[in-house]
C-alpha positions in Angstrom: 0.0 0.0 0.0 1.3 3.8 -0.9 2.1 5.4 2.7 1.1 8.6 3.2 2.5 10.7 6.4 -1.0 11.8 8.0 -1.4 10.0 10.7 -4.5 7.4 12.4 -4.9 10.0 15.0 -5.4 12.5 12.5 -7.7 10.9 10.3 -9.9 10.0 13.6 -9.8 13.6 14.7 -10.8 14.4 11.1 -13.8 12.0 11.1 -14.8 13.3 14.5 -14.5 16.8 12.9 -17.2 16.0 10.0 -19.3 14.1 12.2 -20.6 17.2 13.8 -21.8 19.0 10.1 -23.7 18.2 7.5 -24.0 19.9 4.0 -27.7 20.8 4.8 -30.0 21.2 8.1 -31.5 18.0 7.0 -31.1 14.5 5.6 -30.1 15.5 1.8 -30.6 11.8 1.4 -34.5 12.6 1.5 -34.6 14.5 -1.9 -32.8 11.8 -4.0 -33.1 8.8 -2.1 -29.6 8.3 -1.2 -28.9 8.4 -4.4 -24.7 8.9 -4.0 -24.7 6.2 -1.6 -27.4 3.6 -3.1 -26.0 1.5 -5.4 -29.2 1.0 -7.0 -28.5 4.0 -8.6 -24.7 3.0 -10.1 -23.2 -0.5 -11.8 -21.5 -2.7 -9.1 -18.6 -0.7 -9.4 -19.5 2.3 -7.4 -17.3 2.7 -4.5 -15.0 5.1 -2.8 -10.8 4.9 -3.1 -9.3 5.6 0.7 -6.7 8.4 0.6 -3.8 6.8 1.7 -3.1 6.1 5.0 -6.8 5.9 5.9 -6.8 3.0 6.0 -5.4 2.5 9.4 -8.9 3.4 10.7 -10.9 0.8 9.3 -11.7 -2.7 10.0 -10.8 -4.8 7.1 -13.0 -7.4 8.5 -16.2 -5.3 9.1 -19.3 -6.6 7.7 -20.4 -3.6 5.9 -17.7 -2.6 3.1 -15.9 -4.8 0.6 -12.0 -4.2 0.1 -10.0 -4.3 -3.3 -6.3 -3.6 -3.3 -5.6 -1.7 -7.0 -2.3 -0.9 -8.3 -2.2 2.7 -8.9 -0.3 1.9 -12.5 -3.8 1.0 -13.8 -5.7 4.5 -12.6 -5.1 8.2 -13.8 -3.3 9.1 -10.3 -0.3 11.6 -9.3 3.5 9.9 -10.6 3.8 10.4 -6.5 1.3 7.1 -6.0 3.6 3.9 -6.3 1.7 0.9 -5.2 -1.4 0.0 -4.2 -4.4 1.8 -3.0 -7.8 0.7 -1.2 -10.9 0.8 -3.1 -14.2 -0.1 -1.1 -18.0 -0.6 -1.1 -20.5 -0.4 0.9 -22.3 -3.4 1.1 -25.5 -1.8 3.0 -26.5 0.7 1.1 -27.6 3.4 1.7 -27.2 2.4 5.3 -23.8 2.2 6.5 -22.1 3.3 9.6 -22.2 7.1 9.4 -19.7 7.3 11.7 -17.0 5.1 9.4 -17.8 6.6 6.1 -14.8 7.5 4.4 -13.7 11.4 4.0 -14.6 11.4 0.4 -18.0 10.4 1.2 -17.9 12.8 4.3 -17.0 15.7 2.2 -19.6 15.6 -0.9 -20.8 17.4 -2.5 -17.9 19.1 -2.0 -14.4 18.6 -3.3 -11.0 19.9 -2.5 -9.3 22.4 -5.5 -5.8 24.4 -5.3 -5.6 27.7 -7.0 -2.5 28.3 -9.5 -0.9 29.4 -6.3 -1.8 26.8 -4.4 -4.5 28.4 -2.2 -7.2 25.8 -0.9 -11.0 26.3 -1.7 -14.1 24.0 -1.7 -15.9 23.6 -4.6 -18.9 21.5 -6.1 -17.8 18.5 -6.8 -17.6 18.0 -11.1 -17.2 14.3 -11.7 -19.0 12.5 -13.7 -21.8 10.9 -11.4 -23.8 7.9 -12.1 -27.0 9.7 -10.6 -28.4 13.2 -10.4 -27.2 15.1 -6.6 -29.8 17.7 -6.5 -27.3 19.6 -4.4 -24.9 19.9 -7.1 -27.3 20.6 -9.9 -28.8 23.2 -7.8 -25.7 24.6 -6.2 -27.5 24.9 -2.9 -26.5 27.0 -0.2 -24.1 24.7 2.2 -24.7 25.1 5.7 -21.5 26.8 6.5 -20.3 25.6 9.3 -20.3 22.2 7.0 -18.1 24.0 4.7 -15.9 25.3 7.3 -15.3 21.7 9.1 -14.5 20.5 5.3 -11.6 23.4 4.3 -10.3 22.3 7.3 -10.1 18.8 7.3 -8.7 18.8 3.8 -6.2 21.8 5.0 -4.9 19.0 7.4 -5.4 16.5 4.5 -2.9 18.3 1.7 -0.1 18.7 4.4 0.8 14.8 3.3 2.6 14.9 -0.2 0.8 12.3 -1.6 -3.0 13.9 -0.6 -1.6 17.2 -2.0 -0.2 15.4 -5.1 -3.8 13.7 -6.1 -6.0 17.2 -5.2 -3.2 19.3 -7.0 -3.6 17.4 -10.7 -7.3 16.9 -9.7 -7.6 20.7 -9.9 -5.2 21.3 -13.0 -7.8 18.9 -14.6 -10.7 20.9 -13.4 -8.7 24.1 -14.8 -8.3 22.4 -18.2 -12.0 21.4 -18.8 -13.0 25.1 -17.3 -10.4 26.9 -20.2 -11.9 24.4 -22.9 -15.8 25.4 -22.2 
């Protein structure tokens, strides 16, 4: 597995951070049933890649998410990623352990981008999604304290190399497509 330098302790002070927000005063799941966590919605593929490292807080024998080591040769991922990373799904859909979803689930519908100079924002997320998120199609108004608790936890995030690597070429991508519209 890649080794990233953010620590177990950080991650779990991370998840702990997240657990107290949510994107909206309500469940968000309500208006489109679930729809980024329901596999119904998706081919048996949908899933979530751990950031490296995160790992260390999950139980690779829990009941509710299926684990697949990929070689990062085989993905679109920073030069910085030797190895293998984690890619898993949830196996209780959309009902899994709020408390143990991963931070890219955590984080929707946001997702972290770097300016030119390297200044941190949130912004919708982009992807290509195999369902509609009202959320994102909307661009409704975060709660804010939601997208407070996010900046930070990926501002503790890109301090590792390897985080900073992915969300750094993530964001030159999303500058490309932006200058090509």
């Amino acid at each position: 597995m890649i080794k990233g330098v953010t620590r177990r302790r950080t991650y779990k002070a991370i998840y702990r951070l997240l657990d107290r927000v949510s994107p909206v005063p309500f469940d968000c799941g309500t208006i489109c049933g679930a729809a980024c966590c329901n596999a119904a919605y998706a081919d048996e593929d949908m899933g979530i890649m751990l950031l490296p490292g995160e790992e260390k807080i999950h139980d690779r024998h829990a009941d509710w998410l299926t684990w697949e080591s990929l070689s990062t040769d085989e993905y679109e991922l920073p030069g910085s990623w030797k190895g293998k990373i984690y890619f898993v799904k949830c196996k209780t859909p959309p009902h899994c352990p709020r408390h143990m979803r991963p931070i890219q689930c955590r984080s929707f519908p946001l997702l972290p981008h770097l300016d030119e100079d390297g200044t941190l924002q949130m912004v919708f997320n982009d992807y290509d999604l195999p369902y509609a998120c009202p959320m994102i199609e909307e661009e409704t108004e975060l709660d804010e304290r939601f997208v407070r608790a996010t900046y930070t936890a990926w501002k503790h995030l890109i301090r590792d190399p390897l985080i900073y690597d992915m969300v750094w070429g993530d964001s030159r991508a999303r500058d490309m497509e932006s200058d090509e519209e």
